[in-house]
C-alpha positions in Angstrom: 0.0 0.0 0.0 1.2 3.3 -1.0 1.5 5.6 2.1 3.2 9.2 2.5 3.7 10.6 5.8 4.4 14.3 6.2 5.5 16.0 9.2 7.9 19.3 10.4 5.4 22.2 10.0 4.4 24.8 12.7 4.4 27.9 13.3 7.7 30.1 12.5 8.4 33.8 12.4 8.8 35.9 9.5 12.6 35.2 7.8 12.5 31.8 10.0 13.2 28.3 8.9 11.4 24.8 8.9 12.5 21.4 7.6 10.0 19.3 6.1 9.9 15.4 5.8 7.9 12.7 4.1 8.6 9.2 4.9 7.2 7.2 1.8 6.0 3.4 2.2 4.7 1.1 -0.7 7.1 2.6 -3.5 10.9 3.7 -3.3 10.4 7.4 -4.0 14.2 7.7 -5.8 12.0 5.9 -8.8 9.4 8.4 -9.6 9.5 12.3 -9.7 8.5 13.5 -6.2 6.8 16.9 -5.6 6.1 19.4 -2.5 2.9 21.2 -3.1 0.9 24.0 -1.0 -2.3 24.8 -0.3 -2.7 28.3 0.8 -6.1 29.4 2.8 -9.0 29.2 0.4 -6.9 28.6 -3.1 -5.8 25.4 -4.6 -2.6 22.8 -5.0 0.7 24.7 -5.7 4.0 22.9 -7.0 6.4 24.5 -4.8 8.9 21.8 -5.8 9.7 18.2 -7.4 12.8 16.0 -7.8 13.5 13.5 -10.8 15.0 10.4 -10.1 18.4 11.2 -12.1 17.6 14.9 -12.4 20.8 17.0 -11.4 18.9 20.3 -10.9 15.5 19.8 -8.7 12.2 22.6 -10.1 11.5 24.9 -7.6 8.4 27.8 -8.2 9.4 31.3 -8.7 8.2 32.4 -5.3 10.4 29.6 -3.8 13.5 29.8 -5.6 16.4 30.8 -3.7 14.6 30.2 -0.3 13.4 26.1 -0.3 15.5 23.2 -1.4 14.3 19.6 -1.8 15.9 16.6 -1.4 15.6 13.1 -0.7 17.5 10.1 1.7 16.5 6.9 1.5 12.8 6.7 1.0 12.2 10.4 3.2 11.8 13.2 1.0 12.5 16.7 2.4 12.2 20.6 2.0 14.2 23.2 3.9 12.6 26.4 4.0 14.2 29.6 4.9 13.5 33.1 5.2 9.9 32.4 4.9 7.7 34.9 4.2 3.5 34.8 5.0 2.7 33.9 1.7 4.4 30.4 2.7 1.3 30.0 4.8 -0.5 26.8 3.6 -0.5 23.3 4.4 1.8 21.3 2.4 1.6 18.1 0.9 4.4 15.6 -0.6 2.8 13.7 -3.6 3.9 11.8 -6.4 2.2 13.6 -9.0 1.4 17.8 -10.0 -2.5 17.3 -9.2 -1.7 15.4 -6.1 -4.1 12.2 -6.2 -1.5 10.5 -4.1 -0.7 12.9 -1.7 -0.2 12.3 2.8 -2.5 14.4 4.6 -0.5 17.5 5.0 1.4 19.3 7.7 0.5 22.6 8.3 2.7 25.6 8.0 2.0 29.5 9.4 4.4 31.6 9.0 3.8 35.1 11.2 4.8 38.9 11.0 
């Protein structure tokens, strides 16, 4: 059965950091492109990020770019955020697809000013 667990979020400060996991079960995730998305309050699934299995340079949004990085260890997949900003506010969700059909059930994140 596939499973994705997500877990890390909370509540940070404006310009903080949180770390992000997602222990996978069922599949081995270094097979299949992986993907971070967001849901902010009252708007729909964002790719914030994804990872190919070979790929060399991971896709990040623009509003991300610089700030998040993904990555992946054994079957865990990751995102470090820094400096986050309010807009980061959302629940995020690893999944292994953009539209998030197989997707955990989110760990919230709320970023204040």
């Amino acid at each position: 059965e596939v499973q994705l667990m997500e877990s890390g979020g909370g509540l940070v400060q404006l310009g903080g950091s949180l770390k992000l996991s997602c222990v996978a079960s069922g599949f081995a995730i270094s097979g299949t492109r992986m993907f971070w998305l967001r849901q902010a309050p009252g708007k729909g699934l964002e790719s914030v990020a994804y990872i190919d299995p070979f790929a060399l340079t991971p896709y990040y949004a623009d509003s991300v770019k610089g700030r998040f990085t993904i990555s992946r260890d054994k079957n865990t997949l990751y995102l470090q955020m820094n400096s986050l900003k309010t807009e980061d506010t959302g629940v995020y969700f690893c999944a292994r697809d953009a539209g998030g059909s197989v997707r955990g059930q989110g760990t919230q994140v709320t970023v204040a000013s």
